[in-house]
C-alpha positions as CSV (number, residue, x, y, z in Angstrom):
1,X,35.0,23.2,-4.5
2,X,37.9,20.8,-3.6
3,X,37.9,17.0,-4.6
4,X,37.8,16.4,-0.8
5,X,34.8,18.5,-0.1
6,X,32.6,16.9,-3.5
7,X,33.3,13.3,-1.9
8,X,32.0,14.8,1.6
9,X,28.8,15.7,0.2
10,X,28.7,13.0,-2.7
11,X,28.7,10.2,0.3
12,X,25.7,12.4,2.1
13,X,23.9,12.6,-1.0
14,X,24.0,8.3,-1.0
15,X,23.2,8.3,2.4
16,X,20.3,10.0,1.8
17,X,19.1,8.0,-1.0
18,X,20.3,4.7,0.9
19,X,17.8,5.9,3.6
20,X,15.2,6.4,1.5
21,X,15.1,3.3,-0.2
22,X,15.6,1.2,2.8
23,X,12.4,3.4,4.3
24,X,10.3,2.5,1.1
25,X,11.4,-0.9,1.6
26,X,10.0,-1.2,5.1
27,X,6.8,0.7,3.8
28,X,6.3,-1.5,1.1
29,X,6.7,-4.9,3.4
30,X,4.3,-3.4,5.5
31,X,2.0,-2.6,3.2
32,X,2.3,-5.7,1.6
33,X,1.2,-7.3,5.5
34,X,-1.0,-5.2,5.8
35,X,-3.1,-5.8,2.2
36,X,-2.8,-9.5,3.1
37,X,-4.2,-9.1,6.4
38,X,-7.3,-6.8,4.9
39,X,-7.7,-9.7,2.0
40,X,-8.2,-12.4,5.1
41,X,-11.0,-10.8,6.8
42,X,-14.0,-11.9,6.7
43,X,-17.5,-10.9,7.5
44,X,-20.4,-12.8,8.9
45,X,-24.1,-11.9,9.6
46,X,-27.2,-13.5,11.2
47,X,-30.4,-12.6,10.1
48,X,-33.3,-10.8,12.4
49,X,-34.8,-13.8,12.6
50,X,-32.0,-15.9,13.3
51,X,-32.7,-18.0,10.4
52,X,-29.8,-17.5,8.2
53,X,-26.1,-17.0,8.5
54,X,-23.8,-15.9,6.0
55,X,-19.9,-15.6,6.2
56,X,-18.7,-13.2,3.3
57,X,-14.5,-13.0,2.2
58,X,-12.9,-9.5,2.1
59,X,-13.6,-10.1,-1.8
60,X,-17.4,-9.9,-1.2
61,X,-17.6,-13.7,-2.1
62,X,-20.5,-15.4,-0.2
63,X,-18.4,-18.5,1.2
64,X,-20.7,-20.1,3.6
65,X,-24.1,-20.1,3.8
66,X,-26.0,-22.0,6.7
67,X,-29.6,-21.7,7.7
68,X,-31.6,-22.8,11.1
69,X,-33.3,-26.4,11.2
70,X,-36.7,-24.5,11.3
71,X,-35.6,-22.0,8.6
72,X,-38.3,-23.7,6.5
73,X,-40.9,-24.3,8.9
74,X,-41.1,-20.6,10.3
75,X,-40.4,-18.7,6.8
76,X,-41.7,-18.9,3.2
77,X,-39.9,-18.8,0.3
78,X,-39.6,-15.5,-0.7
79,X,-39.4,-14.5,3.0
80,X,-36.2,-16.8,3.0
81,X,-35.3,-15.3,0.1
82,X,-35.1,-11.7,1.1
83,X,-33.4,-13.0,4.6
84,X,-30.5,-14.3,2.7
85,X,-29.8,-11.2,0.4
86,X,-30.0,-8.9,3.5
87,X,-27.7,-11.1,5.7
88,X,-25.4,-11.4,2.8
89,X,-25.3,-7.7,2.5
90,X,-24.4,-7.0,5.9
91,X,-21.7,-9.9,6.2
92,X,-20.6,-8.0,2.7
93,X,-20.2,-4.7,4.6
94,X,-18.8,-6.1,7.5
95,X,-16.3,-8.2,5.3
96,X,-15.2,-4.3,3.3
97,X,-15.3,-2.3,6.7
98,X,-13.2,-4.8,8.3
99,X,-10.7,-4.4,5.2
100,X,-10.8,-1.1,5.0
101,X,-10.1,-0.4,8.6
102,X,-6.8,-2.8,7.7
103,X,-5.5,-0.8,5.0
104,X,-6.6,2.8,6.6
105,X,-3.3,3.5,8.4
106,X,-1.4,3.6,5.1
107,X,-4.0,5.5,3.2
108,X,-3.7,8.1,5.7
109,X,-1.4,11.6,4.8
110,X,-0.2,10.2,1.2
111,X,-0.2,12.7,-1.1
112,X,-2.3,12.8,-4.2
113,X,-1.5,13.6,-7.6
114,X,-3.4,17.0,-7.1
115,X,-1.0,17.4,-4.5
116,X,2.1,16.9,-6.4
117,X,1.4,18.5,-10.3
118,X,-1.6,21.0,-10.0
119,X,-4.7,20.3,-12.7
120,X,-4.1,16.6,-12.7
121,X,-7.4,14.3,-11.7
122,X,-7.7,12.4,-8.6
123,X,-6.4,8.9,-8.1
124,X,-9.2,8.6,-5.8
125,X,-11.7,9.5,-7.9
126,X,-10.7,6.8,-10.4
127,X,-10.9,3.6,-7.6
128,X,-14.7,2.6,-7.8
129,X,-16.8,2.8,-4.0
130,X,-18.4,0.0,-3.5
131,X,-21.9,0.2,-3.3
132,X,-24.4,1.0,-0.6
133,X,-26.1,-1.6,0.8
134,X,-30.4,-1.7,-0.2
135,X,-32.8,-2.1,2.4
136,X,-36.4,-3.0,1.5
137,X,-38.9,-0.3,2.3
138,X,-41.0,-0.6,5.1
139,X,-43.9,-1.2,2.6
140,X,-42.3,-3.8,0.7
141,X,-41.2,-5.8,4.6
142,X,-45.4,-5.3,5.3
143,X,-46.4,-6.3,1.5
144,X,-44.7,-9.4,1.4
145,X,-45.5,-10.6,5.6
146,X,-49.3,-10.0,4.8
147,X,-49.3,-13.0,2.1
148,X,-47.7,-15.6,4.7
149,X,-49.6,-19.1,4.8
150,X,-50.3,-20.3,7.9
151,X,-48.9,-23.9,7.0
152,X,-44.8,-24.5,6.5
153,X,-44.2,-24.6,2.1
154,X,-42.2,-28.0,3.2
155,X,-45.7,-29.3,4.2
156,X,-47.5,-31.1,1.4
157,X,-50.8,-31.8,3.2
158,X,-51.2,-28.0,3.2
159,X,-51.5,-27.8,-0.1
160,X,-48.6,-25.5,-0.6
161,X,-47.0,-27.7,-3.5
């Protein structure tokens, strides 16, 4: 090969690798957006009842937490209780699905290291799941609305305290 013809393909070698890197530049800028967007979303939930609301970060933090002005008039305590685990659960799922759905375009058609070097284990298999979200039995719900005084627990003349 002449001198003349090893600089021709030289210079389309480092075009190649120049496009390359400026393409995993992009990519990483936009994945970089796009992880900050999924870390800002947030999830929010209102109970059945309508008695408590419960905003959730991407992080599954519970930020806010607000409940009705009769949320202790129409409720008991453990009733309450329950409420606010359940709505936190679903803001919690809301909050991860909204994130997930973020980040899903860039998760899509990357290789894996199965992919690239047979007999090696699964990145995905080593990132945790999060984990599924409880809901009481039915027998539980009925258990626990069969023991419901008739009286608000904020009521002193009931005899509650």
């Amino acid at each position: 090969m002449s001198n003349p013809e090893l600089e021709a393909r030289n210079a389309a070698l480092r075009g190649q690798v120049d496009s390359m890197l400026a393409n995993l530049e992009r990519q990483t800028a936009e994945l970089k957006q796009a992880q900050a967007e999924a870390m800002a979303k947030v999830g929010r939930a209102t109970s059945q009842d309508g008695l408590v609301e419960v905003t959730v970060n991407a992080g599954g933090i519970v930020t806010d937490v607000k409940f009705a002005p009769a949320a202790f008039e129409r409720s008991t305590p453990e009733k309450l209780g329950r409420s606010v685990v359940a709505t936190i659960q679903q803001a919690a799922l809301s909050a991860r699905e909204q994130a997930d759905a973020a980040l899903a375009p860039y998760q899509e058609g990357i290789p894996d290291l199965p992919d690239l070097f047979p007999g090696m284990p699964s990145i995905k298999d080593l990132i945790p799941s999060p984990p599924p979200v409880v809901q009481p039995s039915q027998s539980q719900a009925q258990r626990h609305d069969d023991d419901e005084p008739p009286e608000s627990f904020m009521d002193r003349r009931g005899g509650q305290w």
